[in-house]
C-alpha positions in Angstrom: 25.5 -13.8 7.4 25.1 -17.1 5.1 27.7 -15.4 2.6 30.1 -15.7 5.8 29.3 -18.9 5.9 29.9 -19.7 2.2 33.1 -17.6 2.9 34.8 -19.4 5.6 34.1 -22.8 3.8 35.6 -22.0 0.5 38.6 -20.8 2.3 39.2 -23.8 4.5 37.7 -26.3 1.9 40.9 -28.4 1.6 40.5 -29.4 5.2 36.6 -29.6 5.3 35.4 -31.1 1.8 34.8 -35.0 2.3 35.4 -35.1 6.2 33.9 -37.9 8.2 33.7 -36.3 11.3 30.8 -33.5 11.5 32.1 -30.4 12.6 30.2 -27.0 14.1 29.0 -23.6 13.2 29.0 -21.1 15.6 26.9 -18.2 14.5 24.5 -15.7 16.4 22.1 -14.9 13.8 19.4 -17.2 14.4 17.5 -17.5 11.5 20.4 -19.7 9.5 19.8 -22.7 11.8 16.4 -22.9 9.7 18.0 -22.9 6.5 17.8 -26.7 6.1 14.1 -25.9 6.7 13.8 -22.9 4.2 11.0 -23.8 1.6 11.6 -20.7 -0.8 15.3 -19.5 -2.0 16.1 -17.0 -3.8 18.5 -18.0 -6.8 21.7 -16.5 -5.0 20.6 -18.6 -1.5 19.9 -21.5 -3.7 23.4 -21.5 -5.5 24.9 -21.0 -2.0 22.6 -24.2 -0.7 23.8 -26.3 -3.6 27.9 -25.5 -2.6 27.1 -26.3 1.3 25.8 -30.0 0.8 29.3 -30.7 -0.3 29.8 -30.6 3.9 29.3 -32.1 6.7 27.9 -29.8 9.3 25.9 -28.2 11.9 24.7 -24.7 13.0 24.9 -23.9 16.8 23.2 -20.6 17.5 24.8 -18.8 20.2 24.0 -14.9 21.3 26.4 -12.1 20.7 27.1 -11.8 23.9 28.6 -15.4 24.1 30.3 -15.3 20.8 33.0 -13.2 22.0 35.6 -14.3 20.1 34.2 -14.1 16.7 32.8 -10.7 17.7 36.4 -9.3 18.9 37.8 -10.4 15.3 34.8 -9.0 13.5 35.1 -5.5 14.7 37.1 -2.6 13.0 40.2 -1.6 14.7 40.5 2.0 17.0 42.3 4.4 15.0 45.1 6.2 16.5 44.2 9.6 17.8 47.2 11.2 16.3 47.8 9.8 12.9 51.1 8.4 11.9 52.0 10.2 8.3 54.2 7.8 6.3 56.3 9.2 2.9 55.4 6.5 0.1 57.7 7.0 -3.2 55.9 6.7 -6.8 58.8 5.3 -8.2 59.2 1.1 -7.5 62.1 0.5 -5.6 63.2 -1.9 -8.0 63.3 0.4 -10.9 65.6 3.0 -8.4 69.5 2.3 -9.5 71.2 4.5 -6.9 74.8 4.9 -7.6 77.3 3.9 -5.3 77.4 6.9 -3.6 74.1 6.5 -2.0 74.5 2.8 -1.3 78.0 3.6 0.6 76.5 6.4 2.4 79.4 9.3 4.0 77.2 9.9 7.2 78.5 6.1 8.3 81.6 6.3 7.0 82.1 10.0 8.9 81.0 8.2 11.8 83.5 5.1 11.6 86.1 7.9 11.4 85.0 9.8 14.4 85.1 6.2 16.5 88.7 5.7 15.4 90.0 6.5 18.9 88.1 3.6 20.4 90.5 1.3 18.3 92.6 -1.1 20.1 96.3 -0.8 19.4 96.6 -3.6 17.7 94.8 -2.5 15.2 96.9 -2.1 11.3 97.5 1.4 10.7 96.1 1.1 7.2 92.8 0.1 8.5 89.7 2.0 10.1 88.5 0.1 12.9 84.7 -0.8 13.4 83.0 -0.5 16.7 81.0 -3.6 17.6 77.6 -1.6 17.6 78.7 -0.6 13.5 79.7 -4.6 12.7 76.0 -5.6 11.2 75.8 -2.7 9.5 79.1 -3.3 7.9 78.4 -6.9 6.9 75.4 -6.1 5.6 76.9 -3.6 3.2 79.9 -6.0 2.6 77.8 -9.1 1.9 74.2 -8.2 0.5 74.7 -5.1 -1.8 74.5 -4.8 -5.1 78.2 -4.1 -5.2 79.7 -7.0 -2.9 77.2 -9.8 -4.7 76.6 -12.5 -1.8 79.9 -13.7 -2.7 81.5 -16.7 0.1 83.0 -16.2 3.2 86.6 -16.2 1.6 85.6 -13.0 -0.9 83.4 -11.1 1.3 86.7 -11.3 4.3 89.0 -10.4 1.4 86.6 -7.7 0.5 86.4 -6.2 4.5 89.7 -6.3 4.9 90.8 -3.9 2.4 90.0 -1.0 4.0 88.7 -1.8 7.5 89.1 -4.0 10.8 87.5 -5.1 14.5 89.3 -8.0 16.4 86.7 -10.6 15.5 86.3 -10.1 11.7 87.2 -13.3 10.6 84.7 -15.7 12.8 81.5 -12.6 12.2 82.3 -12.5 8.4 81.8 -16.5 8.3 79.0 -16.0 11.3 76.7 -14.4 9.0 77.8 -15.6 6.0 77.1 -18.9 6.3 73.4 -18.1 8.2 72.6 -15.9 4.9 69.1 -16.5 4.2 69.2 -15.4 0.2 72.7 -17.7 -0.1 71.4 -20.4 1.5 68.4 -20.6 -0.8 70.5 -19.6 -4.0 73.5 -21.4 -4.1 73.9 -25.2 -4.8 76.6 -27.1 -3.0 80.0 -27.2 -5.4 81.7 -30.6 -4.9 84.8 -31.5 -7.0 84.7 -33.6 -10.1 86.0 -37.3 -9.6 89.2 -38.1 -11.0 92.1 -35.9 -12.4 92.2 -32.4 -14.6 94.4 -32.1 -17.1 94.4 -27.7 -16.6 94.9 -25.7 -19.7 98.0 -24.3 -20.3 99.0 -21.0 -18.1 98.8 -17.6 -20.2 101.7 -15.4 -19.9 99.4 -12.3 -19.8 96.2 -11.0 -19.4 93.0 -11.1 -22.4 95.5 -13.7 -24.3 93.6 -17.0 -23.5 89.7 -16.7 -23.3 86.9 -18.9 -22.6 83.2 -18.3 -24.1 79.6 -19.2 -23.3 76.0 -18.3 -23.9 73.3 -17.8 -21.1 70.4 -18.9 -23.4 66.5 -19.3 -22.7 66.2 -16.5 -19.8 63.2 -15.3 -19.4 63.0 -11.8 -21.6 64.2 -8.8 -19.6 63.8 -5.5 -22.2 64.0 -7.6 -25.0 67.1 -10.0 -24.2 67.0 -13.3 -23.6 70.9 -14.6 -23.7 73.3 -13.8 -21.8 77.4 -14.3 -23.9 79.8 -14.4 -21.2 83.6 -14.0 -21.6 86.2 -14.7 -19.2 89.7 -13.8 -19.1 92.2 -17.3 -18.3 94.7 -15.1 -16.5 93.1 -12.4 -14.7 89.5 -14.2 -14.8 87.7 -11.1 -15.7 84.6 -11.3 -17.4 82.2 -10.0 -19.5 78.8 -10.2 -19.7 76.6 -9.0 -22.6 73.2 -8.6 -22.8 71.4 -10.3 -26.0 68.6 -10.2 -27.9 69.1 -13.4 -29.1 71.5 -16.7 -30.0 73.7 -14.2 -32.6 74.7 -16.0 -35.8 78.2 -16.7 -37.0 78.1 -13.0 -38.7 76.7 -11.5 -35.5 78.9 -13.2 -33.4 81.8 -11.6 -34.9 80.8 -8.2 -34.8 79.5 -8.6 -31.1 83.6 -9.9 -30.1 85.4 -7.0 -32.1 82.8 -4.4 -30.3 82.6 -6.1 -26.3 86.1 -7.7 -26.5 88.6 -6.5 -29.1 88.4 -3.1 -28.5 88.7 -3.0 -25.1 91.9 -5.9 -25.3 93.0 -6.6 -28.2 93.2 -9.9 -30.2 94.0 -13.5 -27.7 95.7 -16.2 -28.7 93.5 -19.3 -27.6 89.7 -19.1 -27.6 87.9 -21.8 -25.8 84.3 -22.4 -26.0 81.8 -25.3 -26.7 80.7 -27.0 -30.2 78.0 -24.3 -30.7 76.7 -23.8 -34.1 78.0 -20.2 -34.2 81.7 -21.9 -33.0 82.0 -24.2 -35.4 80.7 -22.3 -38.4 83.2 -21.6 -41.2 82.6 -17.8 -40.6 83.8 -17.8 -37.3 86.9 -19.8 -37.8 88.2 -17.8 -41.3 87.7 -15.0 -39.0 89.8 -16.0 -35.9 92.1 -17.5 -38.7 92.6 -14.1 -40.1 93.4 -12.6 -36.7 95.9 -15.5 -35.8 93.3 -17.2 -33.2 93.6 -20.6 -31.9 90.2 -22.2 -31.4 90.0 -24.7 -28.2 86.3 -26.8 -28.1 85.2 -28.6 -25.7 84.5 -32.3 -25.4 81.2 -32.8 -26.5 78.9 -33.9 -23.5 81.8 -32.8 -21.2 81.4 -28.9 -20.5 83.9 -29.3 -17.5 86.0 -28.9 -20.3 85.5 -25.7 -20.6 85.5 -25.3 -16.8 86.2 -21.8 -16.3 83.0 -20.0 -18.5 80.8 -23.1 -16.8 81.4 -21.9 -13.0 81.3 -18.1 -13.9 77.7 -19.1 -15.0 77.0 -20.5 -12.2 78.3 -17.4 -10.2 76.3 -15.2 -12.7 73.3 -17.4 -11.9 73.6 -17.2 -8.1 73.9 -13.4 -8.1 71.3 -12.7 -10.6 69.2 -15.0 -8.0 70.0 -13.0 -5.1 68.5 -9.8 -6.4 66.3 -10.5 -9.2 62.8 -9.3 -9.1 60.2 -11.7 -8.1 59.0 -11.5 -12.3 62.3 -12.0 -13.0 62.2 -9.6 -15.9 64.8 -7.1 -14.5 68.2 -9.0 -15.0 69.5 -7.0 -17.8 69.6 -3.7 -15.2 71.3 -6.1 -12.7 74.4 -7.5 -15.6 76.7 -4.3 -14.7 76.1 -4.9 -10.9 77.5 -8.4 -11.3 79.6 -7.7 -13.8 81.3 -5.3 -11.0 81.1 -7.5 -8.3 82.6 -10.8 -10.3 85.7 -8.8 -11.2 86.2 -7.3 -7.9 86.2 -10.4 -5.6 89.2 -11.9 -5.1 89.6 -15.1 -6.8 90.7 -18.3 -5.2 92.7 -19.4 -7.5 95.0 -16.4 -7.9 94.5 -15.1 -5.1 94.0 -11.4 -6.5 91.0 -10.3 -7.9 90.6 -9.6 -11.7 90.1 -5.6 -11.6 93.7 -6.1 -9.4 95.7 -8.0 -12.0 94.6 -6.0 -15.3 94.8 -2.5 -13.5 97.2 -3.2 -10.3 94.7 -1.2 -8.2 91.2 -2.3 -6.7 88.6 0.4 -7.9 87.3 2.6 -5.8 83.4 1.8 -4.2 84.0 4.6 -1.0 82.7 8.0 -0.6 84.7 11.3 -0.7 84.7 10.7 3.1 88.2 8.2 2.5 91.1 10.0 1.1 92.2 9.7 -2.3 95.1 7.3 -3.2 97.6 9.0 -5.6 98.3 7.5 -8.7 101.6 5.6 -9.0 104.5 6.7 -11.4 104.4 4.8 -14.6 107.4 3.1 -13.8 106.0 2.3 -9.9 102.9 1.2 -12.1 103.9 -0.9 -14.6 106.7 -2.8 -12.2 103.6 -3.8 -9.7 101.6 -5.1 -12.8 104.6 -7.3 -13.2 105.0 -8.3 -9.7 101.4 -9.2 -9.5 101.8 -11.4 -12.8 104.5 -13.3 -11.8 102.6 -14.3 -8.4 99.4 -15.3 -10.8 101.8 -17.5 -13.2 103.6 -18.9 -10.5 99.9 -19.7 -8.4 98.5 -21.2 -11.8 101.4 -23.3 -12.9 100.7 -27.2 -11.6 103.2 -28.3 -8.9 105.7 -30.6 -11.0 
């Protein structure tokens, strides 16, 4: 009964340590309104006297019969007469990365197409049309998975509307964005810089201009701690790569040729900051070899190098959306975001990256949805250059 006491006191001690106004004890065991009186303790009862003189209090005695309320919260709760059996999984749920497959599950898209003839006719014929009672279910998928990234209002609409469509999906898609409780404690406001930008010149293709950054000081997920980011100019796909470490000069050069050059070849421009590993005569004999211009950066001025700056901060915002609460797990999440950067559709191009390198958006639905048939090469290659023209012509400054 005293240790309840001691208890109660240690929890609430913030509000009861150095009060001026006395406050009560209810308890109905009446011997502990004599411990004030108590001639012989006991070392425990004496260590538990010593912590109580820090308050100011009183004990009230009052029967069990009286002390209802204390009694009611004392007692062990009535155990349902059937019990309820509850599957648990061993494995964490954080350490489960279910494919796409099983995120985009067929039983809901089966059921979207079964509702089909509930569609309005002005719905577009390319679409599937989404009953009301479905809508949460589909902004939730759209918005808060893995594959769609929290993204905006702008790229989770752009997102919807490729493949499905309800009358109200413009004001619900900015509805629930903009109430997202994760976004809303992730992102920072974006407000424009003051004055004007002088914009890099436009590339004429994709991969030929590139900006570069480092991630560094993250807290160690299986060993890495940096994160090198690459962004295309043109297309503004990235790349993000897992480190160990800031590379060296050396290092650096053997990470580009494997995460960059094989996959697109050698750019033209490279912009990055005044890093030691961009400034280092290794790294500029190497790009010299290959026919690379180097761009830096002002120093103090990253806006310079604009482009790898606000991918960061888009890497940072999803990374904070579905990190663990260690924070230890972002290297498993880097192919997730990696995904959903280059499938959003970008602002300023209006397409999104995956769209302008490929001339298709990849495919994130189940077997349910019917396959699209590749184009010709001809049909393929002319929408590439349709799609490139539009993305020169969006990028070049108004004269």
């Amino acid at each position: 009964e005293l240790l309840a006491i001691v208890l109660a006191l240690k929890e609430w001690r913030h509000l009861l340590e150095g009060s001026t106004c006395p406050f009560s004890i209810i308890t109905d065991h009446k011997n502990l309104i004599y411990l004030s009186e108590a001639k012989r303790l006991n070392p425990r009862q004496a260590r538990w006297a010593l912590f109580l003189t820090r308050f100011d209090f009183l004990i009230t005695y009052r029967p069990g019969s009286k002390n209802v309320k204390a009694d009611a919260l004392s007692r062990q709760y009535e155990p349902l007469s059937t019990p309820v059996s509850v599957p648990v999984s061993i494995v964490p749920e954080r350490k489960i990365l279910a494919s796409l497959s099983t995120q985009v599950e067929s039983p809901f898209w089966n059921l979207l197409l079964s509702k089909q003839s509930l569609a309005p006719p002005s719905k577009p014929q390319d679409k599937l049309f989404v009953p009301p009672v479905e809508v949460p279910t589909v902004l939730q998928l759209f918005h808060e998975s893995k594959f769609a990234g929290h993204f905006g209002v702008n790229k989770t609409l752009d997102l919807i509307k490729r493949h499905l469509w309800w009358p109200t999906l413009t004001k619900d898609v900015r509805d629930y964005v903009t109430t997202c409780f994760v976004c809303t404690r992730s992102k920072s406001s974006r407000l424009s810089p003051a004055g004007l930008l002088q914009p890099l010149p436009v590339p004429e293709r994709p991969w030929s201009h590139l900006a570069m950054d480092f991630l560094v000081e993250l807290t160690p997920s299986l060993g890495h701690t940096v994160i090198f980011v690459v962004v295309d100019c043109f297309s503004k796909m990235a790349h993000f790569i897992p480190l160990k470490k800031l590379p060296s000069s050396s290092e650096l050069v053997q990470i580009f040729t494997k995460e960059i050059f094989r996959l697109h070849g050698i750019p033209n421009i490279l912009v990055s900051d005044r890093g030691s590993q961009f400034i280092s005569k290794f790294w500029r004999g190497f790009c010299h070899q290959l026919g690379v211009k180097l761009s830096f950066s002002s120093a103090y001025h990253p806006q310079t190098n604009g482009l790898a700056e606000r991918t960061n901060q888009t890497l940072e915002t999803y990374l904070r959306c579905f990190i663990s609460d260690a924070q230890d797990d972002w290297v498993t999440l880097l192919p997730w975001a990696e995904f959903a950067y280059n499938n959003a559709t970008s602002q300023s191009t209006r397409f999104s990256p995956f769209e302008i390198v490929t001339g298709m958006h990849p495919t994130i639905f189940p077997s349910s949805f019917s396959p699209q048939n590749i184009p010709a090469l001809e049909e393929h290659l002319g929408n590439l250059q349709v799609i490139w023209e539009k993305t020169r012509l969006i990028l070049s400054p108004l004269p």
